[in-house]
C-alpha positions as CSV (number, residue, x, y, z in Angstrom):
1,X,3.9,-63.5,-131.5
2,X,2.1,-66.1,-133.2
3,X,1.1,-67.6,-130.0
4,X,-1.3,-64.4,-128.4
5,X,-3.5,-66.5,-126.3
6,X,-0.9,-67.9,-124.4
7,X,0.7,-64.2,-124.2
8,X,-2.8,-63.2,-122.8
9,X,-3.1,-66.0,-120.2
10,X,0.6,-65.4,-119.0
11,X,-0.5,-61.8,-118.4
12,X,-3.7,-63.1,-116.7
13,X,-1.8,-65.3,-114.6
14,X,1.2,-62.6,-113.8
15,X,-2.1,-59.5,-112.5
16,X,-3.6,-62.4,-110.3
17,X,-0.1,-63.3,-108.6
18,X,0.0,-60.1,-108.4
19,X,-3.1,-59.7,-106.9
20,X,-2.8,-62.9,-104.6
21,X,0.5,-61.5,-103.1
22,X,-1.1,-58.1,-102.0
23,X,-3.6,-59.8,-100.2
24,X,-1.5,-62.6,-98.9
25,X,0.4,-59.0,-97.3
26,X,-2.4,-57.8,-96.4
27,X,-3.7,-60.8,-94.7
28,X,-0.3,-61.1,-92.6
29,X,-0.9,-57.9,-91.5
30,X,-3.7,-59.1,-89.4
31,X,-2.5,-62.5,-88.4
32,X,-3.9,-64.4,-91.2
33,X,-1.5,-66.8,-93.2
34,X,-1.6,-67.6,-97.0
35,X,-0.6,-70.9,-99.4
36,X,3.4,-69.8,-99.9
37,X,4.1,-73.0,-101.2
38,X,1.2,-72.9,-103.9
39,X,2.5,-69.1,-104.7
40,X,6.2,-70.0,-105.1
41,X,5.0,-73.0,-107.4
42,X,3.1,-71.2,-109.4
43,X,5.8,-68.1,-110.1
44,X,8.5,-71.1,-111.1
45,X,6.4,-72.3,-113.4
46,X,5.3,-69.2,-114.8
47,X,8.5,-67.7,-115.0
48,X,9.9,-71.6,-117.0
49,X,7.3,-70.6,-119.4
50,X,9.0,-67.8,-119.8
51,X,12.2,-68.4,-120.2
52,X,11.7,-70.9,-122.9
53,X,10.6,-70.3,-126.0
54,X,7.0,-70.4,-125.1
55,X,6.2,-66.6,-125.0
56,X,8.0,-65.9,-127.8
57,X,5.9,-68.2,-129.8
58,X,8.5,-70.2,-130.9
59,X,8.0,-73.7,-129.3
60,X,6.2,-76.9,-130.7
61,X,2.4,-76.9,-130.9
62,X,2.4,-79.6,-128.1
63,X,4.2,-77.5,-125.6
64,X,1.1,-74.7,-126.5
65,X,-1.5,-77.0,-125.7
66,X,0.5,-78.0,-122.6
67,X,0.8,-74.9,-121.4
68,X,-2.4,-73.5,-122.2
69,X,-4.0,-76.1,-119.4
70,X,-1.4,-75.6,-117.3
71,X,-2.1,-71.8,-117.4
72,X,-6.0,-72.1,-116.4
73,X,-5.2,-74.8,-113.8
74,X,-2.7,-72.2,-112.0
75,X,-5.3,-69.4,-112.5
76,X,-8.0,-71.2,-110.8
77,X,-5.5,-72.5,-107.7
78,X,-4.6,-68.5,-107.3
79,X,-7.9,-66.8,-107.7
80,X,-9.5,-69.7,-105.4
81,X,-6.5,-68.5,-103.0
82,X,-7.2,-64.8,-103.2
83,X,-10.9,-65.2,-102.4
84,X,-9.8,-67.2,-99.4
85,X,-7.5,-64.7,-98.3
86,X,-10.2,-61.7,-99.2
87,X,-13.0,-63.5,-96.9
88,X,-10.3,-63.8,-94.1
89,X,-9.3,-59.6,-94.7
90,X,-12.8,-58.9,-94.3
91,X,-13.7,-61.2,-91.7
92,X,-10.6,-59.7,-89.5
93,X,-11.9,-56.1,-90.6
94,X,-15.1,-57.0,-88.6
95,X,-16.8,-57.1,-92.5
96,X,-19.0,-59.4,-94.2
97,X,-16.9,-60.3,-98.0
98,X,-20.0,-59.8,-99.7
99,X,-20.1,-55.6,-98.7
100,X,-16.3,-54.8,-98.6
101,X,-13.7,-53.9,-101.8
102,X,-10.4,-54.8,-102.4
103,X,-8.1,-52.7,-104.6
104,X,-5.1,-54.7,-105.1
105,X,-4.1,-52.4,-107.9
106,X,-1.6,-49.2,-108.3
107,X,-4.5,-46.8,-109.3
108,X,-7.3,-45.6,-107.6
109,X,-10.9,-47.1,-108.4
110,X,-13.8,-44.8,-108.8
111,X,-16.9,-46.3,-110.6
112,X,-19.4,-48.4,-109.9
113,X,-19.4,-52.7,-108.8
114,X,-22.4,-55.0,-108.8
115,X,-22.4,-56.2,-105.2
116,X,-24.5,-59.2,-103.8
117,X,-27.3,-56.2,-102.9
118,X,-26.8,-54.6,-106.3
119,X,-24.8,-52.1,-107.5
120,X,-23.4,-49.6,-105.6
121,X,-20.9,-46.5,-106.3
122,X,-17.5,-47.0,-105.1
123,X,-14.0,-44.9,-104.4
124,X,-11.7,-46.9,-103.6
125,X,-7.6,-45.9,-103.5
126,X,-4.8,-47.5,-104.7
127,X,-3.7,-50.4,-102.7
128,X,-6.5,-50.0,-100.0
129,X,-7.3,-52.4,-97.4
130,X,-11.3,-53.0,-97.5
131,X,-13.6,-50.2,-98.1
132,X,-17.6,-50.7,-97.8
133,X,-19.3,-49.0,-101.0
134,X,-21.4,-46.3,-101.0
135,X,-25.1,-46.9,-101.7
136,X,-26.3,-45.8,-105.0
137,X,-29.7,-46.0,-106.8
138,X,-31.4,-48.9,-108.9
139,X,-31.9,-46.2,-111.7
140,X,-28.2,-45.1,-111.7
141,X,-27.2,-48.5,-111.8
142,X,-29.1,-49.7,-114.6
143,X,-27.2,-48.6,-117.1
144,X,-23.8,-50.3,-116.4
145,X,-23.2,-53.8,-117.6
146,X,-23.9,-57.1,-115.9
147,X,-20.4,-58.3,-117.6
148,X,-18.3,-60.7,-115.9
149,X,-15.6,-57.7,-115.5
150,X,-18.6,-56.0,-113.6
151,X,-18.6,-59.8,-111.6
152,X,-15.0,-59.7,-110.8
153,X,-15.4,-56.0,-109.8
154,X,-17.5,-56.9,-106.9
155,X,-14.0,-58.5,-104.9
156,X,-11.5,-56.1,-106.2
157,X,-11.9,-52.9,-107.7
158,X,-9.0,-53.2,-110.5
């Protein structure tokens, strides 16, 4: 496609859905409700962009620059809703957010996150509801990145 970045930011927006729906599951499992309106808005627009000739890279220009915003306004509305919903998991779980992991992913986690207390080693399975990480040395640590994929890592592992 000619159009990439708006490839990448549909995928982006598709793995945090994804993301937001586990935890909104997981979340219900322990009482706690989630934004369904904001999630079903989101997906209809998402999949509209599909539909069209967006992904396929053959629309106007205007409709990329459209879309483009559009794209990092949803992503923020469903990230900001998954950290919700992850502080109220962990909360529930008798947890503070800042030492638990998420893995809202189909594939086991093992490697290590930067934490609010550093970094720490983690194990985490496929799908899990929140895990503490194990502790792990400064020196081990210090030679993993301070990237903001290390960032992200600290709320879910995937």
């Amino acid at each position: 496609t000619s159009q990439a970045r708006n490839k990448l930011n549909n995928r982006l927006l598709e793995r945090a859905l994804h993301k937001c729906e586990w935890l909104a599951a997981a979340a219900l499992i322990r009482g706690i409700d989630h934004d369904r309106e904001m999630l079903c808005r989101v997906w209809k627009e998402v999949l509209l962009y599909q539909f069209h000739d967006i992904i396929p890279g053959s629309a106007i220009g205007a409709v990329y620059k459209v879309t483009g915003e559009r794209y990092r306004k949803m992503l923020l509305e469903v990230e900001r809703e998954s950290e919700r919903l992850y502080a109220a998991i962990s909360r529930a779980d008798g947890c503070e957010s800042s030492e638990t992991v998420v893995n809202a992913s189909p594939f086991d986690f093992e490697g290590r996150i930067r934490t609010a207390s550093g970094w720490r080693k983690a194990s985490v399975p496929a799908y899990s509801p929140t895990t503490r990480p194990t502790a792990s040395s400064p020196q081990a640590a210090a030679s993993y990145p301070t990237a903001s994929s290390a960032r992200r890592s600290q709320r879910t592992a995937a």
